[in-house]
C-alpha positions as CSV (number, residue, x, y, z in Angstrom):
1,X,-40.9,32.9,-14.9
2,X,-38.3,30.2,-15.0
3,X,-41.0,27.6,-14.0
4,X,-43.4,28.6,-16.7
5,X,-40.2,28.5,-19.6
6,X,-39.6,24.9,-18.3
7,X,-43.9,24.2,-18.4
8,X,-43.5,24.9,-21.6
9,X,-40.7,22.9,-22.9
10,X,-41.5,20.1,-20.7
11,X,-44.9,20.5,-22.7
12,X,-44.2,20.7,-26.1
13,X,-41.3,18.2,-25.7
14,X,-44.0,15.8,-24.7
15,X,-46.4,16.6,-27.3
16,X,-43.5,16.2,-29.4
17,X,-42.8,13.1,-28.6
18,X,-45.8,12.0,-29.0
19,X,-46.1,13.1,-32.5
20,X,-43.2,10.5,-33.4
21,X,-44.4,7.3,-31.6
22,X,-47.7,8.3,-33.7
23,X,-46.0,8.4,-37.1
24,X,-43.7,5.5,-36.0
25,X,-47.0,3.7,-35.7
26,X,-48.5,4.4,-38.2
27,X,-45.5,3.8,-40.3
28,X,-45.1,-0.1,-39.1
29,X,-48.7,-0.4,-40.0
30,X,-48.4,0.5,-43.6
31,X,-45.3,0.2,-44.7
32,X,-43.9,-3.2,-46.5
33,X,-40.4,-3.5,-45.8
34,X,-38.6,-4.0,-49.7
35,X,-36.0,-6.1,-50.4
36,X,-32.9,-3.9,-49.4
37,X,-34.7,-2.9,-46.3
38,X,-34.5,-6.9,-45.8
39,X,-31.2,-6.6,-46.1
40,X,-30.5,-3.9,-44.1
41,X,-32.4,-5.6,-41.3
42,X,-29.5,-7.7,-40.4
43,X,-26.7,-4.9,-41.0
44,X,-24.9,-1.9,-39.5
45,X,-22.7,0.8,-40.1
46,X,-19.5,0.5,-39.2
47,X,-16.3,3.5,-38.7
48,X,-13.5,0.9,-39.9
49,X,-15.4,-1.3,-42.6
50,X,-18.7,0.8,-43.9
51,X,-20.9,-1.9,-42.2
52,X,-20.7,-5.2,-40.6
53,X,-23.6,-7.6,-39.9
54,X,-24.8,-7.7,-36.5
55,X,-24.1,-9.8,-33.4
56,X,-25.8,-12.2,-31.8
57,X,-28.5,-12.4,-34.5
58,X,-31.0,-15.2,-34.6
59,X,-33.1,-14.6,-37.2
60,X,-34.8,-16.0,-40.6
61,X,-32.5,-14.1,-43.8
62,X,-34.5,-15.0,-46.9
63,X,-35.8,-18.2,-45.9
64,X,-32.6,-19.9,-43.7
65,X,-32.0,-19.0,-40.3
66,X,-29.4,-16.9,-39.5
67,X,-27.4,-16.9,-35.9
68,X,-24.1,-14.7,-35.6
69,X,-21.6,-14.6,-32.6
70,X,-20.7,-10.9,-30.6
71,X,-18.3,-10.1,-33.5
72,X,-21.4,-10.2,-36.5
73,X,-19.7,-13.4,-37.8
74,X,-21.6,-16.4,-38.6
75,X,-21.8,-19.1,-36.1
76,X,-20.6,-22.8,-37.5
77,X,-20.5,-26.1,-36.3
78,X,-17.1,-26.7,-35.6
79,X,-16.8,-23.4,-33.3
80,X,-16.2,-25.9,-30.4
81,X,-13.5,-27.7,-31.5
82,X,-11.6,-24.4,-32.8
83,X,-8.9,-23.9,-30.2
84,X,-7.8,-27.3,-29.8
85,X,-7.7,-28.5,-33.6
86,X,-4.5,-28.9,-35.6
87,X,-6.0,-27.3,-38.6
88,X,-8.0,-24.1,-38.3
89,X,-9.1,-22.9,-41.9
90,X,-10.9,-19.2,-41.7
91,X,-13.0,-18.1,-44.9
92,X,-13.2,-14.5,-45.6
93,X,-15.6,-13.4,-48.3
94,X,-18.7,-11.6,-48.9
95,X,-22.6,-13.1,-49.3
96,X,-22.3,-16.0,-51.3
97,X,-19.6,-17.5,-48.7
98,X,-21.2,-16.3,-45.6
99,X,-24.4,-18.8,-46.6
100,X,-27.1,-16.4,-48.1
101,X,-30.2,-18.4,-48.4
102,X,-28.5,-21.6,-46.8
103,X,-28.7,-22.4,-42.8
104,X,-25.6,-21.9,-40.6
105,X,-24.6,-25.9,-40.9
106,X,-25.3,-25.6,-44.4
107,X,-22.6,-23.2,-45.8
108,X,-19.4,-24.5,-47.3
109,X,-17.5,-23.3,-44.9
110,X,-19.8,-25.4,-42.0
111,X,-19.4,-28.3,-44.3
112,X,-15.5,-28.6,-44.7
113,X,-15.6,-29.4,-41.1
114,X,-18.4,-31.7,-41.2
115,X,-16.8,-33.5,-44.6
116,X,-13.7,-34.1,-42.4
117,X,-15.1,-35.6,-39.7
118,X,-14.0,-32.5,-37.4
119,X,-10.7,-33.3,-38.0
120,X,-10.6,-29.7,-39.7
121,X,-12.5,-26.9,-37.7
122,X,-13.5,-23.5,-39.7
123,X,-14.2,-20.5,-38.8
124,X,-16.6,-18.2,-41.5
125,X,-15.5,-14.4,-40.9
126,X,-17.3,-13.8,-44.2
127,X,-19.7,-10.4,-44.5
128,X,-22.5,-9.6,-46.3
129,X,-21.6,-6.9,-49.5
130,X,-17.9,-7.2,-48.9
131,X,-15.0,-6.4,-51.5
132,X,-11.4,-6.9,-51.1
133,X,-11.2,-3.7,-50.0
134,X,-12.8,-4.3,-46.8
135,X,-11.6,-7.2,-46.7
136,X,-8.2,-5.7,-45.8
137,X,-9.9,-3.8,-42.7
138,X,-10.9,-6.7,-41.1
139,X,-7.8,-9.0,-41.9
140,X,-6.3,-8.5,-38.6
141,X,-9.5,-9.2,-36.7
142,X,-8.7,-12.5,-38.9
143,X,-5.6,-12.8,-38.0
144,X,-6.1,-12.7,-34.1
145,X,-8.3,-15.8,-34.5
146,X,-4.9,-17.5,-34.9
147,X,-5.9,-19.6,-38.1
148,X,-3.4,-22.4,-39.7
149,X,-5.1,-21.1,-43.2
150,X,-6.6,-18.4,-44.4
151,X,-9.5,-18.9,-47.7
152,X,-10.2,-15.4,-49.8
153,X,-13.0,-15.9,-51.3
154,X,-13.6,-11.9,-52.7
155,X,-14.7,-10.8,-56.2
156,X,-18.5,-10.4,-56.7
157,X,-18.7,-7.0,-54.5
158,X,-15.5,-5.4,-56.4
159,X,-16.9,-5.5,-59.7
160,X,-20.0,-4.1,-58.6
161,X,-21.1,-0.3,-58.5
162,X,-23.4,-0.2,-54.9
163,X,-22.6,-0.4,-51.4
164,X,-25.5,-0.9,-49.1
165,X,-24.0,2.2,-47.1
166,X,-21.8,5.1,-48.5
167,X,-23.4,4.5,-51.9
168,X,-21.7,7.9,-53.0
169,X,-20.6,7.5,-56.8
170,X,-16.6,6.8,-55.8
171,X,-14.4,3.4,-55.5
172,X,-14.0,1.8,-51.9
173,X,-11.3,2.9,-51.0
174,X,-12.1,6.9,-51.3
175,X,-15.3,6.5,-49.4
176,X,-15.1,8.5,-46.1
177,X,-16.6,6.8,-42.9
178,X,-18.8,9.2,-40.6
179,X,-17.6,9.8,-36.9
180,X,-18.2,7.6,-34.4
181,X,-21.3,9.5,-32.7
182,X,-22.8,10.0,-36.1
183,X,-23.1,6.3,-37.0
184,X,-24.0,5.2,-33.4
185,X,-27.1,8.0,-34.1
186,X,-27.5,6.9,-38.1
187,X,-27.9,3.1,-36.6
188,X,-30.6,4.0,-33.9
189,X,-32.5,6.1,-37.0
190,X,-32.0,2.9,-39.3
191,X,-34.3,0.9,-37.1
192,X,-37.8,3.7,-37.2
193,X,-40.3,3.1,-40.0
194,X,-41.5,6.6,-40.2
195,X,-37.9,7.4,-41.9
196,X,-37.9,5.2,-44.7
197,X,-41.7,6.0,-45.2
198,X,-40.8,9.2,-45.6
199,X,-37.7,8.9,-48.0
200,X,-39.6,6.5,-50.4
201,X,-41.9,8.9,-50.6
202,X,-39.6,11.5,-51.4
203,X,-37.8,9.0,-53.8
204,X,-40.7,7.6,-55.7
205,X,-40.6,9.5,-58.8
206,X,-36.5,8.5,-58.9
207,X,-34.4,6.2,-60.3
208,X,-31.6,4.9,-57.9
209,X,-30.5,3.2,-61.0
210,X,-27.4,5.7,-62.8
211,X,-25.1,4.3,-65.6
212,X,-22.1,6.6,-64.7
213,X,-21.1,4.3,-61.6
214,X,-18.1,4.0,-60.7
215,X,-16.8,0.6,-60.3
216,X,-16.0,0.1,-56.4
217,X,-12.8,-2.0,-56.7
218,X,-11.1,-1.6,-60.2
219,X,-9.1,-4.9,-61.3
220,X,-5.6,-3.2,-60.4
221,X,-6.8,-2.4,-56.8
222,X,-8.5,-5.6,-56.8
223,X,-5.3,-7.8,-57.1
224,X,-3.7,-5.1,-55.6
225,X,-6.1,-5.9,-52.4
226,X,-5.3,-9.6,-52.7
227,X,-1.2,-9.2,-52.7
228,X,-2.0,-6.8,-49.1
229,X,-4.1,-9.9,-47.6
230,X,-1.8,-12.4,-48.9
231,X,1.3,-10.5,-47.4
232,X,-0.2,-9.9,-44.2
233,X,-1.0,-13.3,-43.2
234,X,2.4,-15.2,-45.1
235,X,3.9,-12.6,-42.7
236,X,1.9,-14.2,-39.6
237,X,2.9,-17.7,-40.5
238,X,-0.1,-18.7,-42.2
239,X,-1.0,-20.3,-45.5
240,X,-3.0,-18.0,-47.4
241,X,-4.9,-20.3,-50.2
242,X,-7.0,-18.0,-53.1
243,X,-10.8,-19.1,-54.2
244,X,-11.8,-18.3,-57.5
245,X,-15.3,-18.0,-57.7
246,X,-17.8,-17.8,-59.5
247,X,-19.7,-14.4,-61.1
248,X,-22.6,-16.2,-62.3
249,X,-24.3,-13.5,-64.1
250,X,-26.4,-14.3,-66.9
251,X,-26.2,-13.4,-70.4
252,X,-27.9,-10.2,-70.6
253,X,-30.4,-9.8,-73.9
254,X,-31.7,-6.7,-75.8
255,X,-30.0,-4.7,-73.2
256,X,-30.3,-1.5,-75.2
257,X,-31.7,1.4,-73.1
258,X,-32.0,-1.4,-70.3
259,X,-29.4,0.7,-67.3
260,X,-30.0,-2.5,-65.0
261,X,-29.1,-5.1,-67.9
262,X,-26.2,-3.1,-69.5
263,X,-25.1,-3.3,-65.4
264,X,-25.3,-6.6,-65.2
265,X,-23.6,-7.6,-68.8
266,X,-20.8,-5.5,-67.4
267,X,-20.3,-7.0,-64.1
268,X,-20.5,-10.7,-66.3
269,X,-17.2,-9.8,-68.1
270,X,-15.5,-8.2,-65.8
271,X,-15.9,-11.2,-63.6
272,X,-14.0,-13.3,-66.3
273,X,-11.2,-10.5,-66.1
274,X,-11.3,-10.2,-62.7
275,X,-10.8,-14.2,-62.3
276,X,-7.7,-14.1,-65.1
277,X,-6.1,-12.1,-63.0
278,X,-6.5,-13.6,-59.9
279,X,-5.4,-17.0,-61.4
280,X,-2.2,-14.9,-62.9
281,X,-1.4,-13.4,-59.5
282,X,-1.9,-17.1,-58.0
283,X,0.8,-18.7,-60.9
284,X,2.8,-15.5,-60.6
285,X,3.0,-15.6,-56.6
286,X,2.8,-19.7,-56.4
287,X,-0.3,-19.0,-54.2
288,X,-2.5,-22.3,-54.1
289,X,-6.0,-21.4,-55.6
290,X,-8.9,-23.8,-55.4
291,X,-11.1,-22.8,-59.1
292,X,-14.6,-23.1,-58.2
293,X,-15.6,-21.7,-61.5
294,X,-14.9,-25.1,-62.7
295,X,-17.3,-27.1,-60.2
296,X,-19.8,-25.1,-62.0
297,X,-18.4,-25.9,-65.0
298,X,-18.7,-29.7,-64.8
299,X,-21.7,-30.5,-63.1
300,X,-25.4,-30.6,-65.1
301,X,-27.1,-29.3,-61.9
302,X,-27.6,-25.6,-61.0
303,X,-25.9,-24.7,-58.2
304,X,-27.8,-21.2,-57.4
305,X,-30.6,-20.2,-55.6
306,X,-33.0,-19.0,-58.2
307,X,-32.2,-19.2,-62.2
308,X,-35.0,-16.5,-62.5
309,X,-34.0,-14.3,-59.8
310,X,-30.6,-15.2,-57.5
311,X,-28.1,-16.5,-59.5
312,X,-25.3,-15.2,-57.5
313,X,-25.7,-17.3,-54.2
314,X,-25.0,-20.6,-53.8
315,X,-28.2,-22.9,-52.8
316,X,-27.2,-26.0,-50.5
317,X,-26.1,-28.5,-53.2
318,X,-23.9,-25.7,-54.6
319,X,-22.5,-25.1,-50.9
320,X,-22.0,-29.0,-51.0
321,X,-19.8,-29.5,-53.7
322,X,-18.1,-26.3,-52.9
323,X,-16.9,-27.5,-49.7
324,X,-15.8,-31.5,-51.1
325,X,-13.9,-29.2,-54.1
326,X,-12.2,-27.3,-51.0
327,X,-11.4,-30.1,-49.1
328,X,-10.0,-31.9,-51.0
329,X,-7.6,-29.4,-52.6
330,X,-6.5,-28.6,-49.1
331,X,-5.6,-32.2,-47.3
């Protein structure tokens, strides 16, 4: 009796099996992977910061190629020459400072080392979607890299409203991470097709879009954020130096009824408040900030990836004078 019980699970264990390898194919066939599944592609969750981007990638991300070291953090040119150099300058920020759309040599934080003829070696723990929040969950990961300087570079992902996992309507830092055995599980699932099929199916005939968002870093917090970094690593003996950067959001027309526009108009001013008060904590704390908001400011050529589309991310001539701006406010 035993023998037949086990047949029979044995059987329809199989069959069931079977079942899913034949919608996962099916799925990879039909479906087109959207732009936030593109995204997600290169990301993970994560139990102590949401999500991190994946090691030891090698991969194209939106037309540059992407390579990343067994931590998740972009690999750079002057990696090499790390331990032994006199200066070691570590950049912590979200997308636009880890190099989206640029090559690994090509981010700013690639090119203050190349500008200084190696004499200054970098090292770019920045992270795709970031806010200062998370920022302060990875500071000591930072810290143990044993840096001479520390660049913040955070601002676009606190005044935002989404977070590419935990998307629940509250700020950062009341989001709840899953256990351990449940994101180990969620990230296996994130890699089928037949999933995602199915939930843009189920989401079709649904906005994602709300206008009751919360905001996922208010400006309090936010400076509030910046003080804990800046704290943590004066306290470790090194020289924490601010980057004010730039939102650059455009001017939002006939955004009436428009949820997405209204959004975005929002997340333009408070990106001019949330830059007064980081200059303000910076006079207040006599913290050296480096203003990138004026690079953009006094230069006639765009410094973005896409005036139509991308404005947010730096494209390689914006990286470029980002890094000569950097370097020499820090020599």
């Amino acid at each position: 009796m035993n023998k037949s019980i086990f047949r029979e699970v044995s059987i329809s264990l199989i069959i069931a099996i079977l079942i899913i390898l034949a919608l996962e194919g099916v799925s990879r066939i039909i479906y087109t992977p959207s732009h936030l599944d593109k995204i997600m592609a290169v990301l993970e969750e994560n139990h102590s910061r949401f999500w991190k981007v994946k090691s030891n990638l090698h991969q194209d991300f939106f037309g540059a190629e992407v390579s990343t070291d067994s931590r998740g953090f972009r690999i750079g040119a002057a990696d090499k020459t790390w331990s032994s150099a006199k200066m070691r300058v570590a950049l912590m920020g979200a997308s636009p400072s880890f190099g989206w759309g640029v090559s690994n040599h090509e981010t700013y934080c690639s090119k203050i080392s190349t500008y200084s003829d190696n004499h200054i070696a970098t090292r770019n723990f920045s992270q795709i979607g970031y806010s200062s929040y998370q920022g302060t969950k990875l500071i000591d990961e930072v810290i143990k890299s044993k840096p001479t300087h520390i660049l913040i570079s955070y601002v676009i992902n606190d005044l935002d409203y989404y977070r590419f996992f935990y998307s629940d309507n509250v700020p950062d830092k009341e989001v709840q991470a899953k256990d351990q055995s449940i994101i180990t599980l969620r990230n296996f699932a994130k890699g089928l097709m037949f999933p995602k099929l199915f939930f843009k199916f189920l989401k079709s005939n649904q906005s994602s879009i709300k206008l009751d968002r919360e905001t996922r870093v208010t400006k309090e917090d936010y400076i509030s954020n910046i003080n804990s970094l800046v704290e943590k690593i004066k306290s470790n003996n090194i020289t924490p130096i601010l980057i004010k950067f730039p939102v650059n959001m455009p001017l939002q027309e006939n955004t009436e009824g428009d949820i997405q526009k209204i959004q975005n108009a929002r997340i333009r001013k408070r990106g001019l408040e949330y830059n007064l008060a980081l200059q303000n904590f910076a006079n207040e704390k006599s913290i050296k900030l480096i203003d990138l908001t004026e690079v953009v400011r006094t230069t006639n050529k765009y410094l973005f990836l896409d005036p139509n589309g991308d404005t947010i991310h730096p494209n390689i001539e914006g990286h470029d004078l980002f890094a000569k701006k950097i370097l020499k406010s820090i020599l």
